[in-house]
C-alpha positions as CSV (number, residue, x, y, z in Angstrom):
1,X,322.5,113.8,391.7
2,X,325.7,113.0,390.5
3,X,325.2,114.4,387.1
4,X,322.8,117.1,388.1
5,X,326.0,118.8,390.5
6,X,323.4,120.9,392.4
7,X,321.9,122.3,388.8
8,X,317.9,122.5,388.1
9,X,317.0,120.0,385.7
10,X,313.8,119.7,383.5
11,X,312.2,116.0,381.5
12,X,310.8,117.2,378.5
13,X,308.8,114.4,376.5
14,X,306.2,114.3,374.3
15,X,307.0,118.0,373.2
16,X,305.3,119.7,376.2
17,X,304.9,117.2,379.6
18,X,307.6,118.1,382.3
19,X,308.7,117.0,385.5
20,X,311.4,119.2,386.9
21,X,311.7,117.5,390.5
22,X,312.5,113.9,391.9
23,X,310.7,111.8,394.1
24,X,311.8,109.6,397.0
25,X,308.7,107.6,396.2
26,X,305.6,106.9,394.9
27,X,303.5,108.3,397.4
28,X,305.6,111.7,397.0
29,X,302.7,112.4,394.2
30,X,299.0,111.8,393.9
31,X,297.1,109.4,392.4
32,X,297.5,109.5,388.4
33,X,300.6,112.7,388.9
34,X,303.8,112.0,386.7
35,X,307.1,111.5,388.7
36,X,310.6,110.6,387.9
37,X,312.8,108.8,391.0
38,X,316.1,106.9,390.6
39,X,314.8,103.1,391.0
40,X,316.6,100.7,393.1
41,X,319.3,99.9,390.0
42,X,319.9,103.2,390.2
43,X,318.3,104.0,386.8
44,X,316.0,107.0,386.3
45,X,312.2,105.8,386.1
46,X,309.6,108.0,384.8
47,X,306.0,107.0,385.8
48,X,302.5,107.4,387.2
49,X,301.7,106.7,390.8
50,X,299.2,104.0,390.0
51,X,298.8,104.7,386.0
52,X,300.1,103.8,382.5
53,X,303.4,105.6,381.9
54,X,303.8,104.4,378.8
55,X,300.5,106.0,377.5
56,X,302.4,109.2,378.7
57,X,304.9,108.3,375.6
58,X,302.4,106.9,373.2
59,X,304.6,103.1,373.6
60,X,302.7,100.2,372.1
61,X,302.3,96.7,373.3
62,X,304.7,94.4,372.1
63,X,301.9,92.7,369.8
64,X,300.9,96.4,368.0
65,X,302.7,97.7,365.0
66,X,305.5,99.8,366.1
67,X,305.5,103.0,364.2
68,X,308.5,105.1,364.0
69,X,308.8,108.1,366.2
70,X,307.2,106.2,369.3
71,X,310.0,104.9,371.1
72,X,311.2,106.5,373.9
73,X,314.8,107.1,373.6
74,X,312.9,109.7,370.9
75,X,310.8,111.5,372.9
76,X,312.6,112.1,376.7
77,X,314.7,114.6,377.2
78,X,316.7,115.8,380.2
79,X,317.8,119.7,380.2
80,X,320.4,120.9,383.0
81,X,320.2,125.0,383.9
């Protein structure tokens, strides 16, 4: 909220996915929905309610090759209006 000063806001990742609203929780979505909240470190967390967000970013396990262009500092990004 700080940084968003009252603007709109839109996550862009994986060229077309969006979520242009925060949660409060979890259960602010449905089952398999994408959401973004602030966690309680205060970072922003994108996810699934009970799914595999990092199958939203194409992410590897630790123990697959990791192939450039899959990490995601690459692929999320945060528009103000």
């Amino acid at each position: 909220e700080e940084n968003r000063k009252g603007r709109g806001f839109k996550i862009v990742f994986r060229g077309d996915e969006t979520i242009d609203q925060l949660s409060e929780s979890y259960a602010d979505v449905a089952e398999g929905e994408k959401l973004a909240l602030f966690n309680s470190a205060g970072y922003l967390e994108i996810a699934i309610n009970k799914g595999n967000a990092a199958g939203l970013f194409g992410l590897k396990g630790y123990s697959e090759k990791i192939r450039q262009g899959q990490l995601a500092y690459q692929t999320v990004r945060v528009y103000f209006q």
